[in-house]
C-alpha positions as CSV (number, residue, x, y, z in Angstrom):
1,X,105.3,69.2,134.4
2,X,105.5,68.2,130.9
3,X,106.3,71.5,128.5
4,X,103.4,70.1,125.5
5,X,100.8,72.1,127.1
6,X,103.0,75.2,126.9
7,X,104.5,74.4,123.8
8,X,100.9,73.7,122.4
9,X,99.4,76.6,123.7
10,X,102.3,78.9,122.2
11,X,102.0,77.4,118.9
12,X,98.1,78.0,118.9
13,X,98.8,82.2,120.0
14,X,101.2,82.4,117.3
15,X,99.4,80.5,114.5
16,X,96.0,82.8,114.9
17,X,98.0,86.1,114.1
18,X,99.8,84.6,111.0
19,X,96.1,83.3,109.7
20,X,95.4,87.0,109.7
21,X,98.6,87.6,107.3
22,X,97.6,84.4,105.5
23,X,94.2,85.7,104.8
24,X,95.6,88.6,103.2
25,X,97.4,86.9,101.0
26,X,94.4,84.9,100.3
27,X,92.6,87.9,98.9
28,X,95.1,89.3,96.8
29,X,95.6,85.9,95.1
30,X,91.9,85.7,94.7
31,X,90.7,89.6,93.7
32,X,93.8,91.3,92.2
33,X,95.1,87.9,91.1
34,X,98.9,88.5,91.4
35,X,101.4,87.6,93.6
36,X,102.6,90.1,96.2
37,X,106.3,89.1,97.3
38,X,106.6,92.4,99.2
39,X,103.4,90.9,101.6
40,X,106.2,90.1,104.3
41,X,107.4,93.2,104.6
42,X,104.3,95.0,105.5
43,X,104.5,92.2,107.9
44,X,107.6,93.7,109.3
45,X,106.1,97.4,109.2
46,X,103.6,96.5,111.8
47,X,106.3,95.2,113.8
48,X,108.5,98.4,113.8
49,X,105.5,100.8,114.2
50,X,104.2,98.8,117.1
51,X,108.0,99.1,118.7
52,X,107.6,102.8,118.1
53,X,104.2,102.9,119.9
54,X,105.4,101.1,122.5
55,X,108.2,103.6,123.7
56,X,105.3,105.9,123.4
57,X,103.1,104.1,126.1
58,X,100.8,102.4,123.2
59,X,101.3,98.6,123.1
60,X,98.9,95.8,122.8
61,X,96.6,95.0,120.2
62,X,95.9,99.0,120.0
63,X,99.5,99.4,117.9
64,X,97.9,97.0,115.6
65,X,95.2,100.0,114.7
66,X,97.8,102.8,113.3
67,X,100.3,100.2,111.6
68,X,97.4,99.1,109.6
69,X,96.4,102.5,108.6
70,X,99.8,103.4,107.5
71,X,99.9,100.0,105.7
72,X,96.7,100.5,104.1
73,X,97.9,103.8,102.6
74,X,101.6,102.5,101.2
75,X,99.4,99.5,99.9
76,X,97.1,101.5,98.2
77,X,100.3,103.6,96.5
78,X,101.8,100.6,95.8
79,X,98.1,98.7,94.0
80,X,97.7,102.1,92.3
81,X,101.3,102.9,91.1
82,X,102.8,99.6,90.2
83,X,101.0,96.6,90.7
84,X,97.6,97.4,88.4
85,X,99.9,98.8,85.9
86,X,102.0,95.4,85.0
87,X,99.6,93.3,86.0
88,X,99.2,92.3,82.0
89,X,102.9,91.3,82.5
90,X,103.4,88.2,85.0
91,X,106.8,88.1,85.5
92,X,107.3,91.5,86.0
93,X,104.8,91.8,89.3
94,X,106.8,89.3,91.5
95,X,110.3,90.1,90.4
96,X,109.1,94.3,91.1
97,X,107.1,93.2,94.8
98,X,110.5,91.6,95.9
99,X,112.6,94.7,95.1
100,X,110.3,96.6,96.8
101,X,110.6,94.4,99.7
102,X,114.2,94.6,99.7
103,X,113.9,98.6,99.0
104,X,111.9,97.9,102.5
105,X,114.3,96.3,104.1
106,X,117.1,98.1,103.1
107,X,115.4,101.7,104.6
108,X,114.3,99.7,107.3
109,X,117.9,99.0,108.5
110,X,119.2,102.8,107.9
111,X,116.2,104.3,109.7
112,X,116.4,101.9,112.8
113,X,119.5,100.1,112.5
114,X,120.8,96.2,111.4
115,X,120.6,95.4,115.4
116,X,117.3,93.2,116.6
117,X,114.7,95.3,118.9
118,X,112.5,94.1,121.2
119,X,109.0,94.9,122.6
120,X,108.3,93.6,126.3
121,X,105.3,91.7,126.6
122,X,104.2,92.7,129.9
123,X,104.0,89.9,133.1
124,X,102.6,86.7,132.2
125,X,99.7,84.9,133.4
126,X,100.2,81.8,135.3
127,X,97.4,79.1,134.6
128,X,96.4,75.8,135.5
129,X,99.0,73.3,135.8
130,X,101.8,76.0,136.4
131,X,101.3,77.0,132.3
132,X,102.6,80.4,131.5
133,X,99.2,82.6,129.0
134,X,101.0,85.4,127.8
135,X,98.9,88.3,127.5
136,X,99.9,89.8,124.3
137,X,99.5,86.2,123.2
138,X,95.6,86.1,124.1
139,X,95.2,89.7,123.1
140,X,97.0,88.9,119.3
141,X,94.9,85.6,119.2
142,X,91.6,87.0,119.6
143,X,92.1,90.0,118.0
144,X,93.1,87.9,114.7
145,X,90.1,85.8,115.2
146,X,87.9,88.7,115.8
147,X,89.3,90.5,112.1
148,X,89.2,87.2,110.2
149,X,85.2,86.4,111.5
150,X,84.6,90.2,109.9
151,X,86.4,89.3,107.1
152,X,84.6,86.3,106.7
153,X,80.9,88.0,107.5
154,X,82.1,90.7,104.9
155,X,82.3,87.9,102.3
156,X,79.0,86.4,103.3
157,X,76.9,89.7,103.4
158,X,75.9,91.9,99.9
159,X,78.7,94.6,100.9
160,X,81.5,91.8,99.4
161,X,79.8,90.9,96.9
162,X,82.1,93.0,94.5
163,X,85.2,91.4,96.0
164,X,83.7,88.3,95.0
165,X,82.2,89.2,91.9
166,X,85.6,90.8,91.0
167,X,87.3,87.9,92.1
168,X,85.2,85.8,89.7
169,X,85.2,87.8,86.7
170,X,86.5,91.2,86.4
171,X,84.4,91.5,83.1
172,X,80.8,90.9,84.4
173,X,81.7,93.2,87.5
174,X,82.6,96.2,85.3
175,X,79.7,95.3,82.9
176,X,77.5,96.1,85.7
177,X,79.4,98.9,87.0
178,X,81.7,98.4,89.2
179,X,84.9,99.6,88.8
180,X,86.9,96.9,89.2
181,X,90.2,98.5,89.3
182,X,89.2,100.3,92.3
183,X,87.9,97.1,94.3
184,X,91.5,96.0,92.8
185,X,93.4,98.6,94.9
186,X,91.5,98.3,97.9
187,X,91.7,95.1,98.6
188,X,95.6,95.7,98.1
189,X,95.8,97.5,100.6
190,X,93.3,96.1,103.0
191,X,95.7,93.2,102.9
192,X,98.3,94.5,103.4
193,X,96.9,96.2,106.5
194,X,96.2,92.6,107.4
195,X,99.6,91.8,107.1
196,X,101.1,94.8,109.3
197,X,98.5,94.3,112.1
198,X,99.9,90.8,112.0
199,X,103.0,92.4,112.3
200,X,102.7,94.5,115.1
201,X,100.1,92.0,117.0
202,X,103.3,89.3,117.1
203,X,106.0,91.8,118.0
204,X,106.6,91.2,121.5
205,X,106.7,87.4,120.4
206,X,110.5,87.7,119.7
207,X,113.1,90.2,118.1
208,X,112.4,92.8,115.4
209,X,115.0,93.2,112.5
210,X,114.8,94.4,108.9
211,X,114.2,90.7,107.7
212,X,111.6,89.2,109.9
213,X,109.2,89.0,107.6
214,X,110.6,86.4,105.2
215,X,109.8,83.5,107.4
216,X,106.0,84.4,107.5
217,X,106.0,85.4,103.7
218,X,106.7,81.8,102.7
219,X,104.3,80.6,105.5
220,X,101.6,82.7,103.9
221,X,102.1,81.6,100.7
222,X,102.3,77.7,101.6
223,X,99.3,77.9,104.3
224,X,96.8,79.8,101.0
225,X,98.4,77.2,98.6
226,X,97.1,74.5,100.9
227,X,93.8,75.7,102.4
228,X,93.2,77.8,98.8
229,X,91.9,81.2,98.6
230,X,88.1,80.2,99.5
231,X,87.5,79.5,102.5
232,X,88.7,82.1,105.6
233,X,88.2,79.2,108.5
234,X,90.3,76.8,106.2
235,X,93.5,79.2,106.4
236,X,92.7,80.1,110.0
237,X,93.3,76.3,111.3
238,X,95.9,75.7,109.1
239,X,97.8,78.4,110.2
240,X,97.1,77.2,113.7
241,X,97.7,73.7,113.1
242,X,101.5,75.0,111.3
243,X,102.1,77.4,114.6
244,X,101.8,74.3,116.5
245,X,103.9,72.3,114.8
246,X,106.5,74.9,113.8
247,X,106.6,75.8,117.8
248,X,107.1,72.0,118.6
249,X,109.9,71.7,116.1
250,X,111.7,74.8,117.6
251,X,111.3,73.4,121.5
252,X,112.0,69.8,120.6
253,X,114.7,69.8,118.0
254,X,115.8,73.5,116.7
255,X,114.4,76.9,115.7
256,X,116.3,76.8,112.9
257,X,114.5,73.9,111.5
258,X,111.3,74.8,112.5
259,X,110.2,76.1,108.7
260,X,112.2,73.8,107.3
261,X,109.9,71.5,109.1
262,X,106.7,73.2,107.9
263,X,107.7,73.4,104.4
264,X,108.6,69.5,104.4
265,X,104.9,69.2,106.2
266,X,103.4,71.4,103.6
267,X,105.1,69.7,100.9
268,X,104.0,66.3,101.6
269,X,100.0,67.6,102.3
270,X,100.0,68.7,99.0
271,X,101.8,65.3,97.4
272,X,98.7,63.8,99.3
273,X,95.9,66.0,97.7
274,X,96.9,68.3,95.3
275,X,94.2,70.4,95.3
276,X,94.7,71.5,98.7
277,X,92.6,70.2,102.1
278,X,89.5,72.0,101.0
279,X,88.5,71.8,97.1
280,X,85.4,73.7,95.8
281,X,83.3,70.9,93.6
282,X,82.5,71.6,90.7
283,X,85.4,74.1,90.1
284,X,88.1,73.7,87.1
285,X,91.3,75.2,86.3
C-alpha cells in the first residue's frame, strides 16, 4: 500500500489543531495589535497540563477544557500587567513576550524536568485500505474545527461586534462606550486559551519538552501573515494545507527539514502575492 493516504491524512489531523493556535494569533494581531512571542509557549502549557490529566485518568479533547482555563487566566495577567501597559512602545512588547516565554521555559524544565514526556494515544483505528485514523487525531481535528466555526459565528453575530469594532478603531469603540482596554485583555487571553487547547489537543502527537512550542510559534505567525487576520476559514486551510506538506517533508525526506520546508513554501507564497492569498478590497495600509 502506498503511505500518501496515511501521510495525507496525518498532515490533515495535525494542521486543524494548529489553525486553532493560528487563529489566536490572528486575533491578537488584529484587536490588541501587538505581537505576542510568548503565544508558543501557552502552546506548550496545554501540552504539559494535558500530560498531567492524563496520569490522572483525563485525556482526550477533555484536557483541552482545564489548560485553557488556566491559559485564559495567565493570559489575562499577562494583557493586564504587561502587555496593555507598553503597548505605546513597539519594541519593548516582543522583546518582553519572548523573555516571558523563555521565563516559561525555563520553569517549565525545573518543574518537570529537561527529559521529553509522552502521552499515549490510545489504540488506533484501522480504516479502509489498511490506513491507521488515530483517535486523538479525529478527536483534536474536530474539536479545532468545532472552536474555530464558534469563533467564526462569534465574529459574524452582534456579540463580536466589539472585537471588531475594537479591531477597527479603538477610538470610535470607546466613544460609544466600550471599554476597549477590557475587550483588549480578553481577547489576550481567549487566545491564548486557543493556543494551550492546541497544545494539549496535539500532545499525544509526539514528545513534550520545555521547547515545543517554538516550531508552531513560527508556523502561527507565517500561516496569519499569509491568510491575514480576516478571514478564520482562510487560516484554517492553510494551516491544513502546511500540516500536509510539513508531514510529507518529515516522511519523505527528514523531520528536521520539515519547517524548513514550510518557511521556504511560505516564503515563496508571499513573493507571489504579497498581500497574502486572501486580500480585503478596498483596504489600505
Amino acid at each position: 500500500m502506498s503511505p500518501l493516504p496515511q501521510v495525507l491524512l496525518d498532515g490533515v489531523l495535525a494542521g486543524g489543531a494548529y489553525a486553532l493556535m493560528a487563529a489566536g494569533m490572528a486575533l491578537i494581531l488584529g484587536v490588541v495589535k501587538v505581537v505576542n512571542l510568548s503565544h508558543g509557549a501557552f502552546f506548550t502549557l496545554g501540552a504539559y497540563v494535558a500530560h498531567a490529566l492524563a496520569a490522572r485518568g483525563i485525556g482526550g479533547p477533555l484536557a483541552a477544557a482545564p489548560a485553557a482555563a488556566i491559559a485564559f487566566a495567565f493570559g489575562v495577567f499577562l494583557g493586564k500587567s504587561f502587555v496593555n501597559p507598553a503597548r505605546s512602545h513597539p519594541f519593548a512588547l516582543p522583546v518582553g513576550t519572548l523573555a516571558c516565554a523563555l521565563l516559561f521555559e525555563q520553569a517549565a524544565q525545573l518543574v518537570w524536568g529537561p527529559h521529553p514526556l509522552a502521552i499515549a494515544g490510545g489504540s488506533p483505528w484501522t480504516g479502509p485500505a489498511g490506513i491507521v485514523v488515530r483517535r486523538w487525531g479525529i478527536a483534536s481535528f474536530l474539536a479545532s474545527a468545532a472552536l474555530l466555526g464558534g469563533l467564526r459565528i462569534l465574529l459574524a453575530v452582534r456579540p463580536g461586534l466589539p472585537l471588531k469594532l475594537v479591531a477597527e478603531d479603538e477610538e470610535i469603540a470607546s466613544s460609544v462606550g466600550m471599554d476597549a482596554e477590557t475587550i483588549r485583555n480578553l481577547t489576550f487571553g481567549g487566545a491564548c486559551a486557543m493556543a494551550a487547547a492546541a497544545g494539549a489537543l496535539l500532545a499525544p502527537a509526539g514528545a513534550i519538552t520545555p521547547t515545543m512550542g517554538r516550531g508552531p510559534l513560527v508556523l502561527s505567525l507565517i500561516v496569519v501573515i499569509a491568510a491575514g487576520m480576516d478571514s478564520v476559514g482562510a487560516i484554517f486551510l492553510l494551516s491544513v494545507a502546511l500540516g500536509v506538506l510539513g508531514n510529507a517533508c518529515a516522511y519523505y525526506v527528514s523531520p528536521q527539514w520539515s519547517y524548513v520546508a514550510l518557511l521556504c513554501s511560505v516564503a515563496l507564497l508571499l513573493a507571489a502575492r504579497p498581500t497574502g492569498i486572501v486580500s480585503v478590497p478596498g483596504r489600505r495600509d
